[in-house]
PyMOL Python script that loads the backbone (N, CA, C, O; Angstrom):
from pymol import cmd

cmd.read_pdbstr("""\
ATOM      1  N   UNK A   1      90.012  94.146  98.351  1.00  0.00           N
ATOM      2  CA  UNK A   1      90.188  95.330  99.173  1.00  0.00           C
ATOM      3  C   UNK A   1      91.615  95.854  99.061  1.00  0.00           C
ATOM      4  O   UNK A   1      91.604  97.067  98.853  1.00  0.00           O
ATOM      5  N   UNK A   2      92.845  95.331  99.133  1.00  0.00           N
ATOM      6  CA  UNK A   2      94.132  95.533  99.003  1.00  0.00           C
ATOM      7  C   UNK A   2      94.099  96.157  97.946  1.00  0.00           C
ATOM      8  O   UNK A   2      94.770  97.185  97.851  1.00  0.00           O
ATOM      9  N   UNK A   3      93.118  95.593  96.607  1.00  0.00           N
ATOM     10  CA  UNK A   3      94.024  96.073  94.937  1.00  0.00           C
ATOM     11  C   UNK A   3      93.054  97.730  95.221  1.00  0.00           C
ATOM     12  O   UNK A   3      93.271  98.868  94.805  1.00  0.00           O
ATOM     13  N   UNK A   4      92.173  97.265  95.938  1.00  0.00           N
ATOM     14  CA  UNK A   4      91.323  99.121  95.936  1.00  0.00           C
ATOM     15  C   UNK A   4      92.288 100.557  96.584  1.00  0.00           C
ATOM     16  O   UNK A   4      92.374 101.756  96.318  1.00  0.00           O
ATOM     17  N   UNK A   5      92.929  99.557  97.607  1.00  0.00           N
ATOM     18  CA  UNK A   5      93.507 100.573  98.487  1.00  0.00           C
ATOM     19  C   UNK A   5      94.902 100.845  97.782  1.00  0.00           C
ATOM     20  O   UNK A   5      95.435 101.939  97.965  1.00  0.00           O
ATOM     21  N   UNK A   6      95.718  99.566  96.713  1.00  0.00           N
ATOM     22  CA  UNK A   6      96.797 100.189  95.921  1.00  0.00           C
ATOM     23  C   UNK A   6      96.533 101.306  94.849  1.00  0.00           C
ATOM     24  O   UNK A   6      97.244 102.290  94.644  1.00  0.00           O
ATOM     25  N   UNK A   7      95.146 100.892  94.083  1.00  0.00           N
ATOM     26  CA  UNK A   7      94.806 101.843  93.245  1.00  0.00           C
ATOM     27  C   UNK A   7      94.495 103.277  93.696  1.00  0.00           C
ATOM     28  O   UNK A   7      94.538 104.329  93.058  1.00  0.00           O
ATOM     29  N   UNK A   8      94.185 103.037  94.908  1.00  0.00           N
ATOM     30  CA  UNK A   8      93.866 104.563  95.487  1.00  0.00           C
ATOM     31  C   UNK A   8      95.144 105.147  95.730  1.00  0.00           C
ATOM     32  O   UNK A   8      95.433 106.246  95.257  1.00  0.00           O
ATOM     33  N   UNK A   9      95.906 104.503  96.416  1.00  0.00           N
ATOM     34  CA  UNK A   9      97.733 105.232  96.659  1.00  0.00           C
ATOM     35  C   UNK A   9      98.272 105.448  95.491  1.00  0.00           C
ATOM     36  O   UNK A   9      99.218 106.235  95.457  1.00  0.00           O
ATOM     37  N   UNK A  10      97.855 104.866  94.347  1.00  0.00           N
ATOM     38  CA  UNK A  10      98.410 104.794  92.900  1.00  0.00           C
ATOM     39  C   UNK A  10      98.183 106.040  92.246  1.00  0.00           C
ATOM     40  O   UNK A  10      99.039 106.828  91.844  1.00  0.00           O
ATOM     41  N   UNK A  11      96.396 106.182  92.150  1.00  0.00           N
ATOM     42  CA  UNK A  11      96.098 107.600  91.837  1.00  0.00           C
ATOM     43  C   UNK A  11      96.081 108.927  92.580  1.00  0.00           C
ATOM     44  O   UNK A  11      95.900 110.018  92.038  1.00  0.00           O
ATOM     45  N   UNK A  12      96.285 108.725  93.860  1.00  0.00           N
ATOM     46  CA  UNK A  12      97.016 109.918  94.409  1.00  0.00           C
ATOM     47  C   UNK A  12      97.724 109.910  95.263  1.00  0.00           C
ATOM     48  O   UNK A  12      97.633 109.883  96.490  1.00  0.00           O
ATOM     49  N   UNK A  13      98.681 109.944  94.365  1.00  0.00           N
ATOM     50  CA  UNK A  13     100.533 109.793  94.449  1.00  0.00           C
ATOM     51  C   UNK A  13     100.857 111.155  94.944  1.00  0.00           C
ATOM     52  O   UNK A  13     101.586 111.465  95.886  1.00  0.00           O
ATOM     53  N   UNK A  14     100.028 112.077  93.955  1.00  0.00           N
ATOM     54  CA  UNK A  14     100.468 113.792  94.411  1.00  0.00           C
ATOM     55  C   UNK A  14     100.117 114.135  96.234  1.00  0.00           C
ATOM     56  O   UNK A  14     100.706 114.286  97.305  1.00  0.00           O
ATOM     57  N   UNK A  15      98.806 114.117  95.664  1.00  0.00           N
ATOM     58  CA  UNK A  15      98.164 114.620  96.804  1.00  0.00           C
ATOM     59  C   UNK A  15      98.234 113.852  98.394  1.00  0.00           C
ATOM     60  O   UNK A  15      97.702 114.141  99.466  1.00  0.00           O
ATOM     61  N   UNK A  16      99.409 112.444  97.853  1.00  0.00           N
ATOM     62  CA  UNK A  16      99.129 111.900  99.334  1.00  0.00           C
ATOM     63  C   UNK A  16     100.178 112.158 100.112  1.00  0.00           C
ATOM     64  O   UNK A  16     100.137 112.033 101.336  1.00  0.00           O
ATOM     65  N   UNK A  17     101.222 112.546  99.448  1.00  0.00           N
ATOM     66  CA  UNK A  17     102.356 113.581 100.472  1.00  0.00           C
ATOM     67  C   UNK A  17     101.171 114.539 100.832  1.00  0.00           C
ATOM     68  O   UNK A  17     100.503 114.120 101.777  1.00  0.00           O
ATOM     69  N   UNK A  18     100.761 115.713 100.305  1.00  0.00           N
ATOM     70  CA  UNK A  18     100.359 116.854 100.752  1.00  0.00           C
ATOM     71  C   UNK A  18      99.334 116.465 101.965  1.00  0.00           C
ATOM     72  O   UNK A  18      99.233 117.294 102.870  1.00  0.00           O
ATOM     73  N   UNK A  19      98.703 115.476 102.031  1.00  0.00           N
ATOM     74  CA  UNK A  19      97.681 115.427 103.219  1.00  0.00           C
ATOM     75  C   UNK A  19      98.938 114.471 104.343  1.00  0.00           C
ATOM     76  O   UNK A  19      98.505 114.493 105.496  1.00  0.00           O
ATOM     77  N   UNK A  20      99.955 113.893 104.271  1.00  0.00           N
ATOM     78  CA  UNK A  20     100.745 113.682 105.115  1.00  0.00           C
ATOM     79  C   UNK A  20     101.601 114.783 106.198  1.00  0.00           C
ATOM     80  O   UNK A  20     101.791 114.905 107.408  1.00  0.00           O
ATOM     81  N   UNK A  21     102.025 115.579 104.727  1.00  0.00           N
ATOM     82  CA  UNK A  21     102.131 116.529 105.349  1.00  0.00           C
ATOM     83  C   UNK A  21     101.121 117.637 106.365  1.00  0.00           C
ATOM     84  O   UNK A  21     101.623 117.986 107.434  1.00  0.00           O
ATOM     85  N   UNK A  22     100.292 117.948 106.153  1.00  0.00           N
ATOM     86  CA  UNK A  22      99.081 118.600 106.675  1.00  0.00           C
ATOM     87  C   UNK A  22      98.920 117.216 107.842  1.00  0.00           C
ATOM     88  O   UNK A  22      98.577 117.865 108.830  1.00  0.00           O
ATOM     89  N   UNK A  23      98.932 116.704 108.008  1.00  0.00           N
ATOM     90  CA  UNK A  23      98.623 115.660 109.329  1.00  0.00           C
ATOM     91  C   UNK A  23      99.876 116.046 109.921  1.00  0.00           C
ATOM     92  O   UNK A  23      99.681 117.113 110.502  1.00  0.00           O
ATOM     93  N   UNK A  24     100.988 115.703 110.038  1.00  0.00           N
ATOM     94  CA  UNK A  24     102.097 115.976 110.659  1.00  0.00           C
ATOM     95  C   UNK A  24     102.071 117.333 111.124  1.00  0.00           C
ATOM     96  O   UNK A  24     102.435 117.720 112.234  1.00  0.00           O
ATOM     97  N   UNK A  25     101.497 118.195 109.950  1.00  0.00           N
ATOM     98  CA  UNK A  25     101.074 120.011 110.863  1.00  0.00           C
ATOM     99  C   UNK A  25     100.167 119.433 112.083  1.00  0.00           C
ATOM    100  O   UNK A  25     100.747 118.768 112.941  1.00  0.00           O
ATOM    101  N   UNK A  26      99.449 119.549 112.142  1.00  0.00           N
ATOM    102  CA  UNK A  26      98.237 119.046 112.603  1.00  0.00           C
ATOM    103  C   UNK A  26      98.678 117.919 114.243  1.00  0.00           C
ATOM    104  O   UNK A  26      97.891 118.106 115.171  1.00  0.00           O
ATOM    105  N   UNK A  27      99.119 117.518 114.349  1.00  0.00           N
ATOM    106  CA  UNK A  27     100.104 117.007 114.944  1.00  0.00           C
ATOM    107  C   UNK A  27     100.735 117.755 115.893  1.00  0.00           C
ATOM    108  O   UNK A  27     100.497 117.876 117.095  1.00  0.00           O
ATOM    109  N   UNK A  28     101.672 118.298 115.109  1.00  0.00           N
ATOM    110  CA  UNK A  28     102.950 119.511 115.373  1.00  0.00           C
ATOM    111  C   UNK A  28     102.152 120.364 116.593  1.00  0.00           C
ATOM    112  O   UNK A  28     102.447 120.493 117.781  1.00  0.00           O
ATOM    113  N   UNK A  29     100.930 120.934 115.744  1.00  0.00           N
ATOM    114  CA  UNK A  29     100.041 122.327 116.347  1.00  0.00           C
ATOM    115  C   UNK A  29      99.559 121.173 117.434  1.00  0.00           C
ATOM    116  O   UNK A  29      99.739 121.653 118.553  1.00  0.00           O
ATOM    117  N   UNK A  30      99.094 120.026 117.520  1.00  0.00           N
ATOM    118  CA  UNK A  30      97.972 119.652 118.777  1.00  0.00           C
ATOM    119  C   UNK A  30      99.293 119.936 119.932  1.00  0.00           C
ATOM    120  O   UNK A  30      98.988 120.639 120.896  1.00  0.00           O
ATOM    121  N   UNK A  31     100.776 119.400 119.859  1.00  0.00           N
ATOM    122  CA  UNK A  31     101.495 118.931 121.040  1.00  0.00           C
ATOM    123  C   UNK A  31     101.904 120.460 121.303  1.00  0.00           C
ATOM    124  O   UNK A  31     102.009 120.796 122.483  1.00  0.00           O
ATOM    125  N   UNK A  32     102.119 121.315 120.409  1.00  0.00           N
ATOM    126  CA  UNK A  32     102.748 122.613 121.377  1.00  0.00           C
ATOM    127  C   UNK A  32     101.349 123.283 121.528  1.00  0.00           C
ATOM    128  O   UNK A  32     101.843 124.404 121.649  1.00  0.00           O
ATOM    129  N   UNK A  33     100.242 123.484 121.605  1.00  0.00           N
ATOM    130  CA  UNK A  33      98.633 123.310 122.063  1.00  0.00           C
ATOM    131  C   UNK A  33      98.890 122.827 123.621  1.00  0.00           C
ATOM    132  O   UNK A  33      98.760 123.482 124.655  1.00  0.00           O
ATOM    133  N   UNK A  34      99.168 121.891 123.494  1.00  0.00           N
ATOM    134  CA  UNK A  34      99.389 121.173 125.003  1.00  0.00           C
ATOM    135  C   UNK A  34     100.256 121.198 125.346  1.00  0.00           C
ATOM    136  O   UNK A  34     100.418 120.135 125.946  1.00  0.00           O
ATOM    137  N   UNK A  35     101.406 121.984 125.425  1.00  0.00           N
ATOM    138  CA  UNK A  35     102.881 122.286 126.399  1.00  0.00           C
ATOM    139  C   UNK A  35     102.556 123.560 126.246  1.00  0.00           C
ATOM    140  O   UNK A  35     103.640 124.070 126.527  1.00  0.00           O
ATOM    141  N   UNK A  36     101.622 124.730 125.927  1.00  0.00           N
ATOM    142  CA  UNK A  36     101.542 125.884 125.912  1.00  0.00           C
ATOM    143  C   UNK A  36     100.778 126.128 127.366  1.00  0.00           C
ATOM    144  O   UNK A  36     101.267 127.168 127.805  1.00  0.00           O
ATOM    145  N   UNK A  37     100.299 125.883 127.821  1.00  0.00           N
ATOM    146  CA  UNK A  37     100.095 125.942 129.154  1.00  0.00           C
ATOM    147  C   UNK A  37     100.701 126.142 130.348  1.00  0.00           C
ATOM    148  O   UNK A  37     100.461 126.922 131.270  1.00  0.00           O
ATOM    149  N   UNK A  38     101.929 124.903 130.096  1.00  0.00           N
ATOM    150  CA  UNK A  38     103.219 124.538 131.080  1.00  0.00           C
ATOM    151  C   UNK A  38     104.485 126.011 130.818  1.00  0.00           C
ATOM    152  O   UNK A  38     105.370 126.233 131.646  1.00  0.00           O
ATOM    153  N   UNK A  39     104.325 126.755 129.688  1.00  0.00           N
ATOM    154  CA  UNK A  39     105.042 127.656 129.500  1.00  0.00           C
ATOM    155  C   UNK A  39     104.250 128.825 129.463  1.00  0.00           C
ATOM    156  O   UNK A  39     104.299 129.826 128.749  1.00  0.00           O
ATOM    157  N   UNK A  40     103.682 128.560 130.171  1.00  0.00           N
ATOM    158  CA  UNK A  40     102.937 130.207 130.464  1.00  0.00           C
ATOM    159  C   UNK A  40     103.326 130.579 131.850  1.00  0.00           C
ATOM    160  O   UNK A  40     102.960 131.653 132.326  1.00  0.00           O
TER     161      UNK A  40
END
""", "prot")
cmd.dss("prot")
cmd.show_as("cartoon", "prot")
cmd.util.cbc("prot")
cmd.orient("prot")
């Protein structure tokens, strides 16, 4: 299971910033989502 999950980080090396990034959006948008209320 480990050598599956290195080979998978191995072959996407590119794309696994880009969905890190897009989570951290994702993220970003849920918490000011929920303090948008308190500033209304």
């Amino acid at each position: 299971m480990v050598a599956q999950i290195k080979s998978t980080v191995r072959n996407a090396q590119s794309t696994l910033l880009q969905d890190i990034a897009g989570a951290a959006a994702l993220v970003v948008m849920l918490v000011v989502a929920l303090h948008l209320p308190s500033l209304v």
